[in-house]
N, C-alpha and C positions, 0 to 999 in steps of 0.2 A: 625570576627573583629580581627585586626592582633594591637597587639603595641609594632613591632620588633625593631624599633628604639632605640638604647642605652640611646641617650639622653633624650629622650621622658621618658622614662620605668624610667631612673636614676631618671628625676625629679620627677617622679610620687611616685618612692619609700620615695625619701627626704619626698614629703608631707604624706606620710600614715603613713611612719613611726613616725616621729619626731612633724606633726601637731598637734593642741591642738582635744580633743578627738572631739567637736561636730565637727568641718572639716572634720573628717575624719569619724563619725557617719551620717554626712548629707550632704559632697560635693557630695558624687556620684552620688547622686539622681539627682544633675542638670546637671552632666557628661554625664551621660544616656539619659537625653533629651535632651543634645547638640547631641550626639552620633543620633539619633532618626530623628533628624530635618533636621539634614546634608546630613545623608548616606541612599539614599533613594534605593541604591542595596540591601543593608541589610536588609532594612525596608522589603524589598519583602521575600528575603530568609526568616528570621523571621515569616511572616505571610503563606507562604507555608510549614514551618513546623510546626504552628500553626491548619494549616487545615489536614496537613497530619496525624495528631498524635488524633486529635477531630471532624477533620471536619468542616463543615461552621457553621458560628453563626452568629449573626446580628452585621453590619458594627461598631457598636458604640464599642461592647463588644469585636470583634477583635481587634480596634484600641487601646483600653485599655489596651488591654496581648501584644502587641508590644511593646506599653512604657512599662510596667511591665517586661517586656523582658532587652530591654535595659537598665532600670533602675538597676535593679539585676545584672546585668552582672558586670554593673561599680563596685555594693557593692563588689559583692565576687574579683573583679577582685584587687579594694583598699586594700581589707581583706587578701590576701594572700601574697599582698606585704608586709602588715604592721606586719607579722607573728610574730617578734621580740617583737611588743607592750606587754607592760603588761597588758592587756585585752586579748590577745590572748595567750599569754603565760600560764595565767590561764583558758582559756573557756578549756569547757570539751563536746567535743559533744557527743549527745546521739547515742550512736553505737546499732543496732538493727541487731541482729543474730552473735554477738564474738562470742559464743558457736562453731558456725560451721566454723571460721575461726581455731580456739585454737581447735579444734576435727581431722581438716586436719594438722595442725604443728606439733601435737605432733607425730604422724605417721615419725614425722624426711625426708619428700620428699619433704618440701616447698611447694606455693604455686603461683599460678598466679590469679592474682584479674583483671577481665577486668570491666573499668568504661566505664564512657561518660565525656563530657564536661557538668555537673550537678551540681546546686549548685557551692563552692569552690573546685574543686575535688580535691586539692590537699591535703585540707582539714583533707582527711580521710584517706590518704596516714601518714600524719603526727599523728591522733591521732590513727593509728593501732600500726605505730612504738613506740608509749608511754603507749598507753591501754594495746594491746594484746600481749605487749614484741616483737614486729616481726621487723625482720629486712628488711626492706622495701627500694626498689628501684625502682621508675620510669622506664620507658624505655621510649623513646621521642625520634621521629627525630628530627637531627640537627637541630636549627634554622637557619638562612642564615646570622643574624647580632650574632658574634660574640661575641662581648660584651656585647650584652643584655642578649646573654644565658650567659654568666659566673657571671653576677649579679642575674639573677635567679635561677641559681643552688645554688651559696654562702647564698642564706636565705633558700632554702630546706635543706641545706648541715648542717646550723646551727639547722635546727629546727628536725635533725634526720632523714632526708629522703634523701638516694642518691638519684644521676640518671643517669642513663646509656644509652648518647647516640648512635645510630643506623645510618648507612648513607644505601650505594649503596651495600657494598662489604659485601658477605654472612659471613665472619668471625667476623663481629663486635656482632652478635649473642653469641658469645664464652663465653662474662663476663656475659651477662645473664644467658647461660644455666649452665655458675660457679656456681653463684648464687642461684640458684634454689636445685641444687645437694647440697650444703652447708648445705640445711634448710631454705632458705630465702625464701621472697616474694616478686615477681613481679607483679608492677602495671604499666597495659598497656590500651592504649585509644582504644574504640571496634569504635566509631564515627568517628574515622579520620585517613585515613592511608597515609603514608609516598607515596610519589611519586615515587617508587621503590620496594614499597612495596606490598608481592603478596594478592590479596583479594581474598571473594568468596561473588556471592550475593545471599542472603537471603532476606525473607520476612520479612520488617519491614511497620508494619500498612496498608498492604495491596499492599504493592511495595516493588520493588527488592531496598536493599539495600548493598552497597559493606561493608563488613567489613573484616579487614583481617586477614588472617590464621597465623600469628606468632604470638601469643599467645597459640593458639589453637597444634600448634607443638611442639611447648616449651613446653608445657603442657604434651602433647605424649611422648617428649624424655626425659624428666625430670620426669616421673612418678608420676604425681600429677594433681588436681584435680583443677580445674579451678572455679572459684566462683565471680560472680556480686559482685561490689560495686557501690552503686551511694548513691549522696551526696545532701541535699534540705537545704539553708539557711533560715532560722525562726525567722531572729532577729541579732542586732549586735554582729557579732562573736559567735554566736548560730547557730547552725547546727543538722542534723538528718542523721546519714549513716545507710546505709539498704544492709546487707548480704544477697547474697542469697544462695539456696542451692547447694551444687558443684554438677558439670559436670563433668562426668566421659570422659577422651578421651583415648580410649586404647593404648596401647604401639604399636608404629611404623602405626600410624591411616592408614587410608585409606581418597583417596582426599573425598569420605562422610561419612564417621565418622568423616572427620573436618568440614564437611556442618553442619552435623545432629548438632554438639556441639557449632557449631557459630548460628545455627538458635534458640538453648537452650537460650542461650547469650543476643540474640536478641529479643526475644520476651520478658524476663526479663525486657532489656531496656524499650520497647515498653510500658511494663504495667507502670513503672515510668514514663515515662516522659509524658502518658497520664494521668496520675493524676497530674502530676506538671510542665503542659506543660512551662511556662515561667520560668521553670529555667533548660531549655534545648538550651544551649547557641550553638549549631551547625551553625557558619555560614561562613563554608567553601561550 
């Protein structure tokens, strides 16, 4: 579910940000089921990765975790817009395993955090950079509208999270792996790679899934240790991030030492988002 449109995105930010709080605590929820009713390609992707991550269940209780699906999406999707809010400004999510982020930083190598599209992930990008002191940057393909990215960079940008876009050409890699050598932390998406972007596929839930290797390189050439983050919403501007434990990817890897470390990665994913299958927003 894409909302590249500037305009679209613009007005969506006005109402999250600035709307009275139950609008912006209870619109999404009918967002979600407009979203549900309309887009019936979604509706499928949705329910195939429903099955793919649990398997079948009886027709009533799938069709319940698709709305639950779409429903969520809208919240995190209003909630990261509204990041500015003074709700959000003060929520404090509960971070589960800083110990082994703050155990890889102080090593002075930085870090690469691969997520999913889980919960608000941005979420957790933003309370690393305030919790764990880390200096945290995105890495994100381009979007294709212009202006919508530079309005969603400007509220990560405010709320203490760069982000460091990626296109075609191998040298836009450079400020990441600056970055990384600095002390910083890289947070990059393991569910969605760039159309240019090189993958490998691994086993997720019983099927090949692509995920791809610049992280997992970055990781090799930067000397540091790569470590899950995914992100589950629990509540208005309530959240729960869950570390995992780092992955080692040796210096100068080999193409399966990057298999072995993205199938680490991957299977990580796999146990999250089978316990919290509807707030695994994947619907590319």
């Amino acid at each position: 579910m894409r909302t590249n449109g500037a305009s679209l995105r613009r007005f969506a930010y006005w109402g999250a940000r600035y709307g009275p709080t139950a609008f912006v605590k209870h619109s999404p929820t009918f967002i979600g089921l407009t979203f549900f009713a309309v887009l019936p390609d979604l509706r499928a992707r949705v329910q195939r990765n429903l099955r793919r991550v649990r398997g079948r269940t009886n027709p009533v209780t799938e069709t319940v975790d698709v709305v639950r699906t779409f429903v969520e999406y809208a919240h995190c999707f209003a909630e990261s817009l509204a990041a500015d809010r003074p709700e959000a400004v003060a929520a404090t999510p509960v971070v589960i395993g800083a110990d082994k982020l703050r155990a890889a930083l102080a090593k002075g190598r930085g870090a690469v955090l691969v997520t999913a599209h889980t919960g608000a992930w941005d979420v957790a990008a933003r309370s690393l950079a305030r919790d764990v002191s880390a200096d945290v940057a995105i890495v994100m393909a381009k979007e294709p509208d212009e202006d919508a990215r530079a309005l969603q960079d400007s509220i990560r940008d405010r709320t203490g999270v760069r982000v460091l876009h990626v296109g075609e050409h191998p040298v836009d890699a450079l400020p990441a792996l600056r970055h990384l050598k600095q002390g910083g932390v890289l947070a990059i998406q393991l569910d969605r790679a760039g159309a240019s972007a090189q993958v490998v596929s691994v086993p997720l839930a019983g099927e090949p899934f692509p995920v791809p290797t610049g992280p997992f390189r970055l990781a090799s050439l930067g000397g540091c240790p790569v470590l899950t983050v995914f992100t589950k919403r629990v509540g208005y501007f309530r959240y729960e991030v869950t570390i995992g434990e780092p992955i080692v990817v040796p210096h100068r890897a080999s193409d399966a030492q990057v298999r072995e470390a993205a199938s680490a990665a991957a299977l990580e994913m796999e146990r999250f988002v089978s316990r919290n299958p509807t707030q695994w927003f994947h619907f590319s």
